[in-house]
mmCIF file of the N, C-alpha and C atoms, coordinates in Angstrom:
data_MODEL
# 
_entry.id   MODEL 
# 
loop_
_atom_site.group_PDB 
_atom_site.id 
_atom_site.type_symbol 
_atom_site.label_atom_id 
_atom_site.label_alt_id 
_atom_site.label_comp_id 
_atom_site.label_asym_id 
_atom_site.label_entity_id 
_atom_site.label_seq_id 
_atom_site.pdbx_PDB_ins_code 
_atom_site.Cartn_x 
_atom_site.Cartn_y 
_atom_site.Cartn_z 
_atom_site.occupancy 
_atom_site.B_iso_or_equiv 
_atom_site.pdbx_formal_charge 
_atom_site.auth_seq_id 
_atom_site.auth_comp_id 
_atom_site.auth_asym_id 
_atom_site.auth_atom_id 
_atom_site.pdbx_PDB_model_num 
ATOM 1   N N  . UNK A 1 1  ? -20.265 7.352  55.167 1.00 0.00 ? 1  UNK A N  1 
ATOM 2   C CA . UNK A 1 1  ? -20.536 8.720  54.770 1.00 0.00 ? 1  UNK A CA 1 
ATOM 3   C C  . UNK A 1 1  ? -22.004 9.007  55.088 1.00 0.00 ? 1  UNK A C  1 
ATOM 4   N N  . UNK A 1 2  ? -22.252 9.931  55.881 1.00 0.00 ? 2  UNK A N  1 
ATOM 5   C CA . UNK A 1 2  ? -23.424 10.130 56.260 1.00 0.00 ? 2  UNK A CA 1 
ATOM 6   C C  . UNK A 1 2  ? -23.813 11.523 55.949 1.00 0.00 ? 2  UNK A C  1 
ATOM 7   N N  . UNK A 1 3  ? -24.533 11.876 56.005 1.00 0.00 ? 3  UNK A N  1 
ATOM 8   C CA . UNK A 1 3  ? -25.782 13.098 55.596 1.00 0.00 ? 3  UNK A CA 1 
ATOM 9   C C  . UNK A 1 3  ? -26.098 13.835 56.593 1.00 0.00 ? 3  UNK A C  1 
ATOM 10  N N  . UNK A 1 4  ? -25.484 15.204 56.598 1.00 0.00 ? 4  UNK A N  1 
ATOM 11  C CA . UNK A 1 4  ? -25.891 16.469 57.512 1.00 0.00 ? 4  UNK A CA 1 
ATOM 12  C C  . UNK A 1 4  ? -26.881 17.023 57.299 1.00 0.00 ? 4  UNK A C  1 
ATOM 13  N N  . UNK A 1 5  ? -28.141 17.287 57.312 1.00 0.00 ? 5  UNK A N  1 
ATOM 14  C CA . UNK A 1 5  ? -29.137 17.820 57.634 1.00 0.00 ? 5  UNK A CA 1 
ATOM 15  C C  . UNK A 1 5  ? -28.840 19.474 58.497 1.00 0.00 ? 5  UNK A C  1 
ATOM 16  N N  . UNK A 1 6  ? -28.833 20.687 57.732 1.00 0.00 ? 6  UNK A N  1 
ATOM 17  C CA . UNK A 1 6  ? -28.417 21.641 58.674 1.00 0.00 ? 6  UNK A CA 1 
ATOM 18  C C  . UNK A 1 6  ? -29.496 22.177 58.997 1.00 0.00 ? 6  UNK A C  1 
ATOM 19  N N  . UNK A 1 7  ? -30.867 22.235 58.678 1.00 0.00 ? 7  UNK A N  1 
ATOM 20  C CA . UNK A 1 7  ? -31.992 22.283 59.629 1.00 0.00 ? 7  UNK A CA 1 
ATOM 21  C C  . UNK A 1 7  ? -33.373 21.407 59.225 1.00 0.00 ? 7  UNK A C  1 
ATOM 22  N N  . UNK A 1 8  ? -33.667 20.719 59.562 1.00 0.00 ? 8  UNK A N  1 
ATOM 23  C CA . UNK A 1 8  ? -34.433 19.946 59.269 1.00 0.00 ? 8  UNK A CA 1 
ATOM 24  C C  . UNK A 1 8  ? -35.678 20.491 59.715 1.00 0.00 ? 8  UNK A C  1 
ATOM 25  N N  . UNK A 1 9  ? -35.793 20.838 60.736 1.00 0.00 ? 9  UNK A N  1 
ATOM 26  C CA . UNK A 1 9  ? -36.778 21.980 60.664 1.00 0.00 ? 9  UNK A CA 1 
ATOM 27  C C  . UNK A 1 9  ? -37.855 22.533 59.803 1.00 0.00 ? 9  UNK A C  1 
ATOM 28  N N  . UNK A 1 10 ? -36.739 23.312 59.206 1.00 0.00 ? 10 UNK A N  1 
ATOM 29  C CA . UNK A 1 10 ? -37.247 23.981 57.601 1.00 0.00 ? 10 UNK A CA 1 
ATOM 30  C C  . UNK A 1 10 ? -38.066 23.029 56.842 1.00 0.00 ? 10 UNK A C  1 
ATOM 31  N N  . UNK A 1 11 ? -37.418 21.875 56.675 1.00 0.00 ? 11 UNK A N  1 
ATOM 32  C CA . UNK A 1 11 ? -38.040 20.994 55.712 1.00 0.00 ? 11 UNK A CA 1 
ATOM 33  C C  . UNK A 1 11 ? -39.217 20.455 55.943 1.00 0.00 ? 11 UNK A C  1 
ATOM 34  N N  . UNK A 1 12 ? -39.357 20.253 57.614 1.00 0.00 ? 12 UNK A N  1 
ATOM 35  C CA . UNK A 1 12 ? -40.528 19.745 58.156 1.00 0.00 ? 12 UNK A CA 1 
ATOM 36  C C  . UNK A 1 12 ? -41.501 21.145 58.237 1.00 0.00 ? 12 UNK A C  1 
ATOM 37  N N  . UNK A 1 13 ? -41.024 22.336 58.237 1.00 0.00 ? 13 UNK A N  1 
ATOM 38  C CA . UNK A 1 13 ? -42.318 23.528 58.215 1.00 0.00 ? 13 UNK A CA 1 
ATOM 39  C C  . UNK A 1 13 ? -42.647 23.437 57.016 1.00 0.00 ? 13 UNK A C  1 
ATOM 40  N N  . UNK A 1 14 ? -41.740 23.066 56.012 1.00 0.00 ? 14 UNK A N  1 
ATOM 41  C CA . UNK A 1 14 ? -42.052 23.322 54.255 1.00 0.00 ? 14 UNK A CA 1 
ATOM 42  C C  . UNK A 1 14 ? -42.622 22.548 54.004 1.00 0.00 ? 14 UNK A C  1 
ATOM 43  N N  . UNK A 1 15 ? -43.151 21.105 54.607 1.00 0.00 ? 15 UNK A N  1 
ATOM 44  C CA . UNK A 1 15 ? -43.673 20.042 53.945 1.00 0.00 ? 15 UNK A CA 1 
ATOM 45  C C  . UNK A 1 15 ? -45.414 20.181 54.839 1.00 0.00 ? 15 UNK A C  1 
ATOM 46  N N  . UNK A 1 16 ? -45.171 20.895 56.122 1.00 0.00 ? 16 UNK A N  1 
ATOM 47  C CA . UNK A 1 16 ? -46.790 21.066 56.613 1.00 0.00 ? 16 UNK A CA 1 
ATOM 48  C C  . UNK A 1 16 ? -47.644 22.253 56.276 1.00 0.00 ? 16 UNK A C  1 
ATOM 49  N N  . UNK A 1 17 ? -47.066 23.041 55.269 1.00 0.00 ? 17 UNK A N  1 
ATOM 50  C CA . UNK A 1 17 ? -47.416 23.662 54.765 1.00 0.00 ? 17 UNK A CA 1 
ATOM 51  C C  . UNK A 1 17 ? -47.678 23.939 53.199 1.00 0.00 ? 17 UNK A C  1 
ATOM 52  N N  . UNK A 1 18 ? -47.126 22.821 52.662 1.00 0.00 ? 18 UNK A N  1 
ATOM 53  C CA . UNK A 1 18 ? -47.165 22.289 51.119 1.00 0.00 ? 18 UNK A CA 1 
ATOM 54  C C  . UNK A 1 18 ? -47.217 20.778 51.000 1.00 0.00 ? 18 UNK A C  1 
ATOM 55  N N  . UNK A 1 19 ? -48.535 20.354 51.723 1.00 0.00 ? 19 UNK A N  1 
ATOM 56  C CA . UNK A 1 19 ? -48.931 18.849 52.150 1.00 0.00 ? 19 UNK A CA 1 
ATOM 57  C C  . UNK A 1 19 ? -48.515 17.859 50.809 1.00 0.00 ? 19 UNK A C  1 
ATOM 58  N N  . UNK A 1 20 ? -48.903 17.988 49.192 1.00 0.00 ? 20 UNK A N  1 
ATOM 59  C CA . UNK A 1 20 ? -48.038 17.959 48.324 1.00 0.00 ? 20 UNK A CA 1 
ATOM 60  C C  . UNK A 1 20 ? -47.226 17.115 47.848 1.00 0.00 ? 20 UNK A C  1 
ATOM 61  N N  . UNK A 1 21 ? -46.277 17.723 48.782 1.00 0.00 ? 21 UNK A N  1 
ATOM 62  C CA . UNK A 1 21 ? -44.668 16.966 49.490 1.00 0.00 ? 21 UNK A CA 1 
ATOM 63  C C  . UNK A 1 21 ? -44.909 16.483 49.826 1.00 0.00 ? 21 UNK A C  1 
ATOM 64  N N  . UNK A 1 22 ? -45.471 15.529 50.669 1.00 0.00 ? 22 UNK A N  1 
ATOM 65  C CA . UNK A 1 22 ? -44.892 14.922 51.898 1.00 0.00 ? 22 UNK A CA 1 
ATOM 66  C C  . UNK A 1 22 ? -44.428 13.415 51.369 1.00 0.00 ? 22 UNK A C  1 
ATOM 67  N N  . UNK A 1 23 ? -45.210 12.792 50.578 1.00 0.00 ? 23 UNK A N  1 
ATOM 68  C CA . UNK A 1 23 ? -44.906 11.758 50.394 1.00 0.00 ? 23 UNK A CA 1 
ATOM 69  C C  . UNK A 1 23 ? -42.956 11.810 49.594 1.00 0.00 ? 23 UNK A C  1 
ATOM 70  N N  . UNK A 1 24 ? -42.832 12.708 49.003 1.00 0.00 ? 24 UNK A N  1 
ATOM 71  C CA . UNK A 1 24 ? -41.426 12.879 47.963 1.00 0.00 ? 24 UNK A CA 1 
ATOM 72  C C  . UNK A 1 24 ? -40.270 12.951 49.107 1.00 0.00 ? 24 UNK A C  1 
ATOM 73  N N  . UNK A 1 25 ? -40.457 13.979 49.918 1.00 0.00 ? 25 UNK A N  1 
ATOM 74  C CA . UNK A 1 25 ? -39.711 14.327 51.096 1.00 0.00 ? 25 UNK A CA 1 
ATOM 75  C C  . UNK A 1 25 ? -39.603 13.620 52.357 1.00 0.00 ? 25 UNK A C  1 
ATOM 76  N N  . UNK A 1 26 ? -40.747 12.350 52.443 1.00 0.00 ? 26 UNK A N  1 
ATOM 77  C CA . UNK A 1 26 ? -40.393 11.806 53.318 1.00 0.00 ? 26 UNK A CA 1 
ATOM 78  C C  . UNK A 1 26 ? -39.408 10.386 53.079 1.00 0.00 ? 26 UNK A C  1 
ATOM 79  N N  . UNK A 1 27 ? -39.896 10.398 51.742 1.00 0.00 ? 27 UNK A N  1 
ATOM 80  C CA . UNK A 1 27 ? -38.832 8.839  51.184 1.00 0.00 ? 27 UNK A CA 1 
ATOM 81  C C  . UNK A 1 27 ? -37.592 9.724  50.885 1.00 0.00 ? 27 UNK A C  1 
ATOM 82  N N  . UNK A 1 28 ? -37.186 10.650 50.587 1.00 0.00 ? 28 UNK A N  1 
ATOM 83  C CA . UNK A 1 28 ? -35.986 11.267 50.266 1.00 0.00 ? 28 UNK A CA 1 
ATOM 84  C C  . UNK A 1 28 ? -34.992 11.081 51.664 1.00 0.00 ? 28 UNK A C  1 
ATOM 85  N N  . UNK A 1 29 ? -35.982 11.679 53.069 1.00 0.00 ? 29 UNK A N  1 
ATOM 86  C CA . UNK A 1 29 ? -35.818 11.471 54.584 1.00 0.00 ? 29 UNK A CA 1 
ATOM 87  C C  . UNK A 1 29 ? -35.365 10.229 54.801 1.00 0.00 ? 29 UNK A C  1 
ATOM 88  N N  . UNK A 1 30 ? -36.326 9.210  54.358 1.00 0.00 ? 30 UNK A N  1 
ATOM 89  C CA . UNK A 1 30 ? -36.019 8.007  54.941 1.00 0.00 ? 30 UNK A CA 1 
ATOM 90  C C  . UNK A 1 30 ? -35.097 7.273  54.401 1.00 0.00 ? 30 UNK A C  1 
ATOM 91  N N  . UNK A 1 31 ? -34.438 7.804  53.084 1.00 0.00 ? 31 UNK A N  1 
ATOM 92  C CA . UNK A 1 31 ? -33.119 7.190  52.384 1.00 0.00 ? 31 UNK A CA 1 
ATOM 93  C C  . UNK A 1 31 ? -32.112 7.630  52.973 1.00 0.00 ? 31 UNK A C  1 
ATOM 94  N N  . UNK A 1 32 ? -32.256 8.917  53.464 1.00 0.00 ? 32 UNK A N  1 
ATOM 95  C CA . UNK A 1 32 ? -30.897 9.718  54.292 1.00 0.00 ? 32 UNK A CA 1 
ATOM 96  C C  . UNK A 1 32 ? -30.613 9.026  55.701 1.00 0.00 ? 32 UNK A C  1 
ATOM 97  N N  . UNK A 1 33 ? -31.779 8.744  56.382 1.00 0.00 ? 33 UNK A N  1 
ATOM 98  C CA . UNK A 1 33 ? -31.486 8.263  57.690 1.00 0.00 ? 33 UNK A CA 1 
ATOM 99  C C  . UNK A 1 33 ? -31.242 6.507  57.257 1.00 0.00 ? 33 UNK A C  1 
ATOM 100 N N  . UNK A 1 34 ? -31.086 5.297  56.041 1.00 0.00 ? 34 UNK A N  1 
ATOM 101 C CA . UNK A 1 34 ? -30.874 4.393  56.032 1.00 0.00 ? 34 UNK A CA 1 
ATOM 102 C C  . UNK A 1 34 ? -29.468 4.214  55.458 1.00 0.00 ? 34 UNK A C  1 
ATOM 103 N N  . UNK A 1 35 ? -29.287 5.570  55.106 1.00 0.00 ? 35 UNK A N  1 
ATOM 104 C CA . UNK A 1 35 ? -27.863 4.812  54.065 1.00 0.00 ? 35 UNK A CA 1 
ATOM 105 C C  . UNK A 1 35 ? -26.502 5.132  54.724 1.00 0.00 ? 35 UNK A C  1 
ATOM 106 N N  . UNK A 1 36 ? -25.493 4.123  54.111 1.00 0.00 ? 36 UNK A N  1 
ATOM 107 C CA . UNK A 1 36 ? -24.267 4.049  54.735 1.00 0.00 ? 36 UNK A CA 1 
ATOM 108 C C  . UNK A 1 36 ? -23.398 4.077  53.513 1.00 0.00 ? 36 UNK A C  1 
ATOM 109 N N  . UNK A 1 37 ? -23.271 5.243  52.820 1.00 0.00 ? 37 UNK A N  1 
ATOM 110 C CA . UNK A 1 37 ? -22.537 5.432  51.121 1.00 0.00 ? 37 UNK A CA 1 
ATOM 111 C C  . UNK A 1 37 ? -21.358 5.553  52.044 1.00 0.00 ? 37 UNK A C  1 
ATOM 112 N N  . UNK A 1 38 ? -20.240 4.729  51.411 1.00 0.00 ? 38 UNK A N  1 
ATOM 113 C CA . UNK A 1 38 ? -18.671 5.275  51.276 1.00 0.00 ? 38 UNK A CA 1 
ATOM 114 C C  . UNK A 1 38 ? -18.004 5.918  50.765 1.00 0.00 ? 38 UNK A C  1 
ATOM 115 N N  . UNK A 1 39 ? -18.956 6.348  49.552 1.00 0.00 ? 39 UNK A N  1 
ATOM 116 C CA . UNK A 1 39 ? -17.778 7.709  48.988 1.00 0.00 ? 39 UNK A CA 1 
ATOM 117 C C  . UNK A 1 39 ? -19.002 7.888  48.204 1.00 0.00 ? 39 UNK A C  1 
ATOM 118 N N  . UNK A 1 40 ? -18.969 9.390  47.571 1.00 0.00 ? 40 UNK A N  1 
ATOM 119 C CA . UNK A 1 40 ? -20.115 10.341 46.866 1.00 0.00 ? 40 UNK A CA 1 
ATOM 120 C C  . UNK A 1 40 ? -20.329 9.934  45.477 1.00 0.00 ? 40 UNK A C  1 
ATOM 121 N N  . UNK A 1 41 ? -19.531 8.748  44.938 1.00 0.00 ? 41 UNK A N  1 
ATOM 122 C CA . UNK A 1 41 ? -20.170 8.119  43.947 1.00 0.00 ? 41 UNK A CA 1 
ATOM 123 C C  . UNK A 1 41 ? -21.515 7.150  44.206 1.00 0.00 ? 41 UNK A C  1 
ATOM 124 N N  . UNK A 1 42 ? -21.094 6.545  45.798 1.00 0.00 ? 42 UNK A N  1 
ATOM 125 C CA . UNK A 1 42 ? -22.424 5.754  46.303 1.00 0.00 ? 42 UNK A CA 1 
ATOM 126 C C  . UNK A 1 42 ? -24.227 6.310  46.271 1.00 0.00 ? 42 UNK A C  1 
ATOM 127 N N  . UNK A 1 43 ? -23.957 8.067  46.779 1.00 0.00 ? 43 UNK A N  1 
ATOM 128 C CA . UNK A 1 43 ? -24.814 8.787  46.929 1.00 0.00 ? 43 UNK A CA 1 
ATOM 129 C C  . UNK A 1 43 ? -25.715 8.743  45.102 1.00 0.00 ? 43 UNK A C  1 
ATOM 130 N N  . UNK A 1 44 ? -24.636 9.114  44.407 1.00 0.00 ? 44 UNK A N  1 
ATOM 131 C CA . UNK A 1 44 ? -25.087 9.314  43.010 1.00 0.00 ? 44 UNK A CA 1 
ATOM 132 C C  . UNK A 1 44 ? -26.003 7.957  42.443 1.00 0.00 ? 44 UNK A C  1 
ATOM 133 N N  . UNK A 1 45 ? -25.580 6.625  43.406 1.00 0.00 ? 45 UNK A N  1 
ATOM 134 C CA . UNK A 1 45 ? -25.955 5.408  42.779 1.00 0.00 ? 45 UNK A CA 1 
ATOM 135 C C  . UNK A 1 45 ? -27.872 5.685  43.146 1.00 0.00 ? 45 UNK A C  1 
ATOM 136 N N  . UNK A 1 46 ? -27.604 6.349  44.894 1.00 0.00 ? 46 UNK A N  1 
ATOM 137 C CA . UNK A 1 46 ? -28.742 6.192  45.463 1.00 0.00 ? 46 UNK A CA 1 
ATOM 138 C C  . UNK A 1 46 ? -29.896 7.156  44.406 1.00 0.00 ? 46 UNK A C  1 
ATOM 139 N N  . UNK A 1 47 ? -29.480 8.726  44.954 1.00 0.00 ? 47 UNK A N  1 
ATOM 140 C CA . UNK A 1 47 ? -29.977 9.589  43.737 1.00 0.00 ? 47 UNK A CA 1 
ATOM 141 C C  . UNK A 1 47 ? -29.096 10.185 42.411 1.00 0.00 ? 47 UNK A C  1 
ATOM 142 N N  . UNK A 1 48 ? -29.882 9.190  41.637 1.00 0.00 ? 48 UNK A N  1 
ATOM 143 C CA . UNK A 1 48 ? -28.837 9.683  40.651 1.00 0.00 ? 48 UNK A CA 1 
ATOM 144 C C  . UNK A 1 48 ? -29.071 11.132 39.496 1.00 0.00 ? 48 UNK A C  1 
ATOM 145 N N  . UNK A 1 49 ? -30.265 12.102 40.715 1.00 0.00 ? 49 UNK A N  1 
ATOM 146 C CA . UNK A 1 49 ? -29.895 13.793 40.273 1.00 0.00 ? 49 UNK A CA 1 
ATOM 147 C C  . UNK A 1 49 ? -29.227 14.749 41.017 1.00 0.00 ? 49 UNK A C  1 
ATOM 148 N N  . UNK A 1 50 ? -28.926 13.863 42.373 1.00 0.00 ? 50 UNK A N  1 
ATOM 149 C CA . UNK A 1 50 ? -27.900 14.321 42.664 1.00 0.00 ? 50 UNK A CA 1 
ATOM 150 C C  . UNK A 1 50 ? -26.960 15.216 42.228 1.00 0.00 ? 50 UNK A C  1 
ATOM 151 N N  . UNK A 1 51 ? -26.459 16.541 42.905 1.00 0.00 ? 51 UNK A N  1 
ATOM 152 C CA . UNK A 1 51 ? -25.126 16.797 42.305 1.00 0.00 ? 51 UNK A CA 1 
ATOM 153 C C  . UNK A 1 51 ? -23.925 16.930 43.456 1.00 0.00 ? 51 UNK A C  1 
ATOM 154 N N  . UNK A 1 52 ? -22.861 16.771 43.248 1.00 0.00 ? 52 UNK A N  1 
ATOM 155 C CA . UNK A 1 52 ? -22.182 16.953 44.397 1.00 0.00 ? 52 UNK A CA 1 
ATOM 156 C C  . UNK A 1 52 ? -21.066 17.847 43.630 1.00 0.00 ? 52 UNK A C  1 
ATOM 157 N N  . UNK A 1 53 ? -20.777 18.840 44.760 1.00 0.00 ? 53 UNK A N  1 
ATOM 158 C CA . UNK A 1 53 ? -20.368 20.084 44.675 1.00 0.00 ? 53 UNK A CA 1 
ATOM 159 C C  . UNK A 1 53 ? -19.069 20.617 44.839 1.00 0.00 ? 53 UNK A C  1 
ATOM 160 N N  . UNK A 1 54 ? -18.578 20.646 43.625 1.00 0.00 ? 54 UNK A N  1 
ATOM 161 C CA . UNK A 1 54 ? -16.908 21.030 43.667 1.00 0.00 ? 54 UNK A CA 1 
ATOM 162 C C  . UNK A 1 54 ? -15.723 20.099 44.234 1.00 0.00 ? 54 UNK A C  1 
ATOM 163 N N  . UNK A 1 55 ? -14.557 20.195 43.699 1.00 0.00 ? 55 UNK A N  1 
ATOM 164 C CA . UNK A 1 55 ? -13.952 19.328 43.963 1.00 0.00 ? 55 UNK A CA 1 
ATOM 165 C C  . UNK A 1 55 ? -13.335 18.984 45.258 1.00 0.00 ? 55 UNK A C  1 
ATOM 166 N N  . UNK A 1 56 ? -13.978 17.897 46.262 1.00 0.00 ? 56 UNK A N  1 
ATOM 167 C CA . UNK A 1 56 ? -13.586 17.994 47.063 1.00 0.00 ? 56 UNK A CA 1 
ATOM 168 C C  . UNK A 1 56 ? -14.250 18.320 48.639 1.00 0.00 ? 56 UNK A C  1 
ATOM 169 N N  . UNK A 1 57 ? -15.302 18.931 47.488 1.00 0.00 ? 57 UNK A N  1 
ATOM 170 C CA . UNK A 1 57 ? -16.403 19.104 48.589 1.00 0.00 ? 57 UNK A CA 1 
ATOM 171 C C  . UNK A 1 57 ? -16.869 18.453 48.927 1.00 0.00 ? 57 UNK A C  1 
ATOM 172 N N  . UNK A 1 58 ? -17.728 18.128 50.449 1.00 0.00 ? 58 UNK A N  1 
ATOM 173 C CA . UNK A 1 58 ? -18.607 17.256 50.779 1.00 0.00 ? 58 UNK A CA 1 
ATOM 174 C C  . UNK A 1 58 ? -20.124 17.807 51.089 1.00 0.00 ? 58 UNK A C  1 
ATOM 175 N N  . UNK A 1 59 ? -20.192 18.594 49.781 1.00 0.00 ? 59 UNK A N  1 
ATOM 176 C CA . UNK A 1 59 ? -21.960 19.233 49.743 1.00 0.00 ? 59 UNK A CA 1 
ATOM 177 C C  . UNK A 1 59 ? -22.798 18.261 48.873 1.00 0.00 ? 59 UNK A C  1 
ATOM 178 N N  . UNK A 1 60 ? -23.634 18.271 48.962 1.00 0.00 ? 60 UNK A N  1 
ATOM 179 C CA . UNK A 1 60 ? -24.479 17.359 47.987 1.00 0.00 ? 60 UNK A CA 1 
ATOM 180 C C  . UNK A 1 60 ? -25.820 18.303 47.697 1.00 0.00 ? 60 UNK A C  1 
ATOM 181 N N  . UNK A 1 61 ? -26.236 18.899 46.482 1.00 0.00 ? 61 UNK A N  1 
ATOM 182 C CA . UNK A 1 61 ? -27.635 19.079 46.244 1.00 0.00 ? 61 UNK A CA 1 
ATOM 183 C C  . UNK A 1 61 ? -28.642 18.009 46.065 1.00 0.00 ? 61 UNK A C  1 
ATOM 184 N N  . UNK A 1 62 ? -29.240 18.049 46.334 1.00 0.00 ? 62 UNK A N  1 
ATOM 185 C CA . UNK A 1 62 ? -30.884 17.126 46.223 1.00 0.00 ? 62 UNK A CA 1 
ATOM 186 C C  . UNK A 1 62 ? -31.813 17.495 45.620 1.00 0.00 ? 62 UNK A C  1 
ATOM 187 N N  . UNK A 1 63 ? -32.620 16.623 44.650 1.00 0.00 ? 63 UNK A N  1 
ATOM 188 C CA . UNK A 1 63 ? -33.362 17.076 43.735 1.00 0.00 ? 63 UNK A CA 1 
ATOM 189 C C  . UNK A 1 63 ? -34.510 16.209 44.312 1.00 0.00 ? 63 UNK A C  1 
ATOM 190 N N  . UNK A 1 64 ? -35.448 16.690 44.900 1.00 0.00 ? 64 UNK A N  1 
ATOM 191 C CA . UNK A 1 64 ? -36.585 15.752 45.610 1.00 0.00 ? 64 UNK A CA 1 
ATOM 192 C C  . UNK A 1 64 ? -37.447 15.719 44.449 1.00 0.00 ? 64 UNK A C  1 
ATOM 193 N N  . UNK A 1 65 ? -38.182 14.681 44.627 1.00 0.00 ? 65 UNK A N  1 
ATOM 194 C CA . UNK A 1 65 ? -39.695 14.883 44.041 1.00 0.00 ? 65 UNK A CA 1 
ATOM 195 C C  . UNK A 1 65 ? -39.535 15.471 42.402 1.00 0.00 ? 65 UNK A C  1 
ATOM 196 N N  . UNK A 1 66 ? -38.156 15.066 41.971 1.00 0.00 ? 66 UNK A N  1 
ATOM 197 C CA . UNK A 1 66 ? -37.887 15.306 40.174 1.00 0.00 ? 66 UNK A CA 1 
ATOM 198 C C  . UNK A 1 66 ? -38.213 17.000 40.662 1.00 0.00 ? 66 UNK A C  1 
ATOM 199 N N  . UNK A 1 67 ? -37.363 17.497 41.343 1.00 0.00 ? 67 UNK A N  1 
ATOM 200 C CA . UNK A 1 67 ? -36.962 19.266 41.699 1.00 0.00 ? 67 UNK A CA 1 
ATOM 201 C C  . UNK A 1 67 ? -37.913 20.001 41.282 1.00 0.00 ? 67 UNK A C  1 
ATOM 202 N N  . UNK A 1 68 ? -39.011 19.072 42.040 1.00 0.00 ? 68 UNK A N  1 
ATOM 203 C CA . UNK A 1 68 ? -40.486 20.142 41.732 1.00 0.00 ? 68 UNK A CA 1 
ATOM 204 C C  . UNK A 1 68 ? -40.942 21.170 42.906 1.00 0.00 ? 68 UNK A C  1 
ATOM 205 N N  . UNK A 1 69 ? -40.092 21.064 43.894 1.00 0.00 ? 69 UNK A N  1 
ATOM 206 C CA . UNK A 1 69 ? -40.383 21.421 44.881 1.00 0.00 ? 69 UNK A CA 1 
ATOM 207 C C  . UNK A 1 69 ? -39.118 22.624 45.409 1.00 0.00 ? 69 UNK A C  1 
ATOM 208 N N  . UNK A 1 70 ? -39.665 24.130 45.213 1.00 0.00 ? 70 UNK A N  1 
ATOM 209 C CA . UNK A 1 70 ? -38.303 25.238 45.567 1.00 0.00 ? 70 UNK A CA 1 
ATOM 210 C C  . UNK A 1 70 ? -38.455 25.785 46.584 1.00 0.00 ? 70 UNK A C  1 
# 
């Protein structure tokens, strides 16, 4: 189970412009590009503020940096 990123972009303009971040958002980054969860209870193990979204869904919210960051 891997992790869609639908613009990463964004995240990288949001973090050079709210320097801040960078350290929260880049270990958040570098957990997404290492992990190999099999099912969305795995994700919850990784972050466990995670929420994952409706039944069935395969959305996941992310709470970086203890969701200090909007």
């Amino acid at each position: 189970m891997r992790v869609h990123l639908i613009k990463k972009q964004t995240i990288e303009d949001y973090v050079a412009d709210n320097v801040g971040c960078r350290i929260p958002f880049q270990d958040w980054l570098n957990k997404l590009k290492f992990a190999d969860w099999k099912t969305a209870a795995d994700i919850k193990k990784t972050f466990g503020a995670a929420d994952l979204l409706g039944k069935g869904s395969s959305r996941v919210v992310f709470n970086v940096g203890g969701n200090n960051y909007a």
